[in-house]
Chimera marker file (.cmm) of the C-alpha trace (Angstrom):
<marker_set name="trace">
<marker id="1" x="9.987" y="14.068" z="-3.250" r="1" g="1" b="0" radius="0.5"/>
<marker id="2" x="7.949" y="13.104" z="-5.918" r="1" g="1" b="0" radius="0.5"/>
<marker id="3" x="4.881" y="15.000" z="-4.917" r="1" g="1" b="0" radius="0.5"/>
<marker id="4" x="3.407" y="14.107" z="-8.332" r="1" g="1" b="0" radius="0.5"/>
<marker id="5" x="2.057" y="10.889" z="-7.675" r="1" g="1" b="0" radius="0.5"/>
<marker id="6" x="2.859" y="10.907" z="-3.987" r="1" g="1" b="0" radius="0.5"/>
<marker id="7" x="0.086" y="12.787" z="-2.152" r="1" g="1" b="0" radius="0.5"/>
<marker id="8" x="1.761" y="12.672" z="1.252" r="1" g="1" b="0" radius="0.5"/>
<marker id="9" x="2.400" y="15.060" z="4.242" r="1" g="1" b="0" radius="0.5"/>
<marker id="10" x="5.843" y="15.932" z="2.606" r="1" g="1" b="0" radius="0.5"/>
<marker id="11" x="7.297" y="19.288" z="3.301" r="1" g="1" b="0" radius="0.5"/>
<marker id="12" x="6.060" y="20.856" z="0.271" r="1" g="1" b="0" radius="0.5"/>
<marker id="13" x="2.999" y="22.545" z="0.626" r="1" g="1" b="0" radius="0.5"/>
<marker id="14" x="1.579" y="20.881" z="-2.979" r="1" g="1" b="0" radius="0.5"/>
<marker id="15" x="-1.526" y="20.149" z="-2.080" r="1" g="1" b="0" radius="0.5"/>
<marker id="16" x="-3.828" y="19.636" z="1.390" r="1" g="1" b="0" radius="0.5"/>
<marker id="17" x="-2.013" y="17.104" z="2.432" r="1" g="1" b="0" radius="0.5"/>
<marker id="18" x="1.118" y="18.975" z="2.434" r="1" g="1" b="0" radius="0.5"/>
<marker id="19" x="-0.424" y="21.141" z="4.136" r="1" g="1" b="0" radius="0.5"/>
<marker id="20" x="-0.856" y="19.455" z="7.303" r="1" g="1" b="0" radius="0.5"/>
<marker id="21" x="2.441" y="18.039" z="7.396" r="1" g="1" b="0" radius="0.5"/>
<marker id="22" x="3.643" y="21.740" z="7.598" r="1" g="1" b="0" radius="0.5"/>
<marker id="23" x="1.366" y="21.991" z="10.496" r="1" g="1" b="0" radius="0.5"/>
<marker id="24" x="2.788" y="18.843" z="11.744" r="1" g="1" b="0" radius="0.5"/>
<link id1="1" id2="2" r="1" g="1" b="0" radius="0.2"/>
<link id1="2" id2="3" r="1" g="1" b="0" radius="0.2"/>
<link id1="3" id2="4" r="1" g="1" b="0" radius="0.2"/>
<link id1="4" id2="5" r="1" g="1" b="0" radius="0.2"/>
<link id1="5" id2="6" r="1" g="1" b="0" radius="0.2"/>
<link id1="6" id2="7" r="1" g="1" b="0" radius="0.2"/>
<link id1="7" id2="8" r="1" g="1" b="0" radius="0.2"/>
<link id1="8" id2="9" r="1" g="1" b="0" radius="0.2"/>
<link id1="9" id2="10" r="1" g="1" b="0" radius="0.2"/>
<link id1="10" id2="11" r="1" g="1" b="0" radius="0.2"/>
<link id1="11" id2="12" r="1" g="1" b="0" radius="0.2"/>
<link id1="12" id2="13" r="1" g="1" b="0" radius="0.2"/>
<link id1="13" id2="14" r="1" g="1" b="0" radius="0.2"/>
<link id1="14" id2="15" r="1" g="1" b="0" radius="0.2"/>
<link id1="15" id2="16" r="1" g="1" b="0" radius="0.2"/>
<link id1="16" id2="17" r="1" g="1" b="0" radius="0.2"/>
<link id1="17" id2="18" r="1" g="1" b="0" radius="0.2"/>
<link id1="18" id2="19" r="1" g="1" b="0" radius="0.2"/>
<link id1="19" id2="20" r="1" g="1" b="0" radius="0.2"/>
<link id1="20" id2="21" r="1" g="1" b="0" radius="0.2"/>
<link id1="21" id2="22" r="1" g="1" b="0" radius="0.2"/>
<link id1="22" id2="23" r="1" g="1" b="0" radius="0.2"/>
<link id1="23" id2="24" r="1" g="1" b="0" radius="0.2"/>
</marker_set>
């Protein structure tokens, strides 16, 4: 959720990371 401070492979494509969760 928090995407602010959390820089994981959520499903929101914030930043890079979130990007490969989508791809995930």
């Amino acid at each position: 959720e928090d995407d602010h401070h959390h820089h994981h492979h959520h499903h929101h494509g914030v930043g890079g990371g979130g990007g490969g969760g989508g791809g995930g």
